[in-house]
C-alpha positions in Angstrom: 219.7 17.9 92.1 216.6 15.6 91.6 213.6 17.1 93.0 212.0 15.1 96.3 208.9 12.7 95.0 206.0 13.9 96.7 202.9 12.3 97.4 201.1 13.9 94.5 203.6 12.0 91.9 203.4 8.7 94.4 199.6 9.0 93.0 199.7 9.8 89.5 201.7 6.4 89.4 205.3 7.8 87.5 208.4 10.2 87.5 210.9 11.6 84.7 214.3 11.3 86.0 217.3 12.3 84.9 220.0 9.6 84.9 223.3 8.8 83.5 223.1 5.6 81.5 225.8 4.8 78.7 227.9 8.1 79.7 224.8 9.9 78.4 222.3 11.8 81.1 219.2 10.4 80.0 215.5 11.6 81.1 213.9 7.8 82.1 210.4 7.5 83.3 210.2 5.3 86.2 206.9 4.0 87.3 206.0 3.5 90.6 204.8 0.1 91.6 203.4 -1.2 94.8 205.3 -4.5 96.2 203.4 -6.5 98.7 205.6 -7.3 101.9 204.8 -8.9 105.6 204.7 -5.7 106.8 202.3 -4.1 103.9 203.1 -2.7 100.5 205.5 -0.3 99.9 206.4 2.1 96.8 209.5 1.6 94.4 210.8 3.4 91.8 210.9 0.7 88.9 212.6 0.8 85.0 212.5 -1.8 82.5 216.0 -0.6 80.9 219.7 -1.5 82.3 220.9 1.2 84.7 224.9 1.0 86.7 223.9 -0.2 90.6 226.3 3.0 91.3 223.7 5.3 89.4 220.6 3.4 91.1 222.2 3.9 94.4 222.5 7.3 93.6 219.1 7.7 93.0 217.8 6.1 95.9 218.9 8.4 98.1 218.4 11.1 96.4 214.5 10.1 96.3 215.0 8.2 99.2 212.6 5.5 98.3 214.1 2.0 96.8 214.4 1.4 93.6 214.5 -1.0 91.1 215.8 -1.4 87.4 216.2 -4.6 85.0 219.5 -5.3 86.8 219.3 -4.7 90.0 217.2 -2.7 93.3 218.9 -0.5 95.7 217.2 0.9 98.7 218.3 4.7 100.4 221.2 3.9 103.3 220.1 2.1 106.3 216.5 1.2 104.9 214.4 -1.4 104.3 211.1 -2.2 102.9 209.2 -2.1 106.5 210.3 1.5 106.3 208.3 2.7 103.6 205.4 0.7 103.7 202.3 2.6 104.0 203.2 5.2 102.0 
């Protein structure tokens, strides 16, 4: 089970998480970047590497915060990006 990103790793600017990628579980670091919106800017989980849409789904609501690899963004079930900004 992936542990919940708290506030403390929201500051220190990145996460190892383990994900499958290839068939293989795979520890990636994601760092977290701050996108600007209307509403203000809001925290996602980001990856320069390919990742399946199913495994970044996955992810998201397991962190429940979006996020975003080289092919794709997913954001947790019923979420958008006014619901996380400001945090």
């Amino acid at each position: 089970m992936l542990p919940k990103i708290s506030k403390v790793a929201l500051k220190a600017g990145k996460v190892d998480i383990k994900v499958m990628r290839s068939g293989t579980l795979q520890f990636q670091e994601f760092i977290i970047k701050r996108i600007p919106s209307p509403v203000g800017a809001y925290p996602m989980l980001f990856v320069d590497k390919f990742i399946d849409l199913s495994e970044l789904l996955r992810l998201a609501e397991e962190c429940q915060l979006p996020v975003s690899a080289k092919n794709g963004t997913a954001f947790p079930r019923g979420k958008t990006s006014k619901d996380f900004a400001g945090l």
